[in-house]
C-alpha positions, 0 to 999 in steps of 0.5 A: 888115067890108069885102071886098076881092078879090085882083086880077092879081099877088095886089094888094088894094086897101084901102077908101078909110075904111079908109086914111082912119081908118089914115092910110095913104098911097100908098108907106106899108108894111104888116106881114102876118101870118097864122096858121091862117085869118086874116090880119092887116095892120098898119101898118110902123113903118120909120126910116132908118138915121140916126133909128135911130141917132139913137133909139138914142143918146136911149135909150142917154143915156136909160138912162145918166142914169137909172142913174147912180147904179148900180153897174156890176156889178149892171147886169150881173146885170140884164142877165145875168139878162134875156138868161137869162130870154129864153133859156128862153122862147126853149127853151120852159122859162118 
C-alpha cells in the first residue's frame, strides 16, 4: 500500500508504478468515490460526443438484428417489465 500526501489545493500525486500498472497518463480522468472512511479512484471512462453516437448506433443495429424475429409487443412488455423492475429497486420495494 502506498501513502501519498495532500499538497497545496488538496493535489495528490499517485506513485509512478502505480500509474504505470494503471496506465494512466498526464490529462487521463479519475472517478472518486468514497464512503464512510475510505476513498476510491478508478479510472473515468469518457467518449466524446461523436463515439457515443457512433457506440449508440452499433448497440441500436446490434439489438435490432438480434430481435428481428420478435414481435413488437413483447419487446414492450420486456421493456415495460424492466423499467418496473427499476423503478422499485429504485423505491427500495426489490
Amino acid at each position: 500500500m502506498a501513502t501519498v500526501k495532500i499538497l497545496r489545493n488538496g493535489q495528490i500525486t499517485l506513485p509512478a508504478k502505480l500509474r504505470k500498472v494503471m496506465n494512466l497518463e498526464k490529462g487521463d480522468q479519475l472517478e472518486l468515490d468514497f464512503r464512510d472512511d475510505e476513498i476510491t479512484l478508478r479510472p473515468a471512462v469518457v467518449f466524446s460526443r461523436e463515439e457515443a453516437k457512433k457506440k449508440l448506433a452499433e448497440l441500436i443495429n446490434k439489438a435490432r438484428d438480434h430481435n428481428r424475429d420478435t414481435d413488437p409487443q413483447e419487446i414492450e412488455k420486456e421493456v415495460a417489465r424492466a423499467v418496473a423492475a427499476i423503478r422499485r429497486k429504485k423505491r427500495g420495494k426489490a
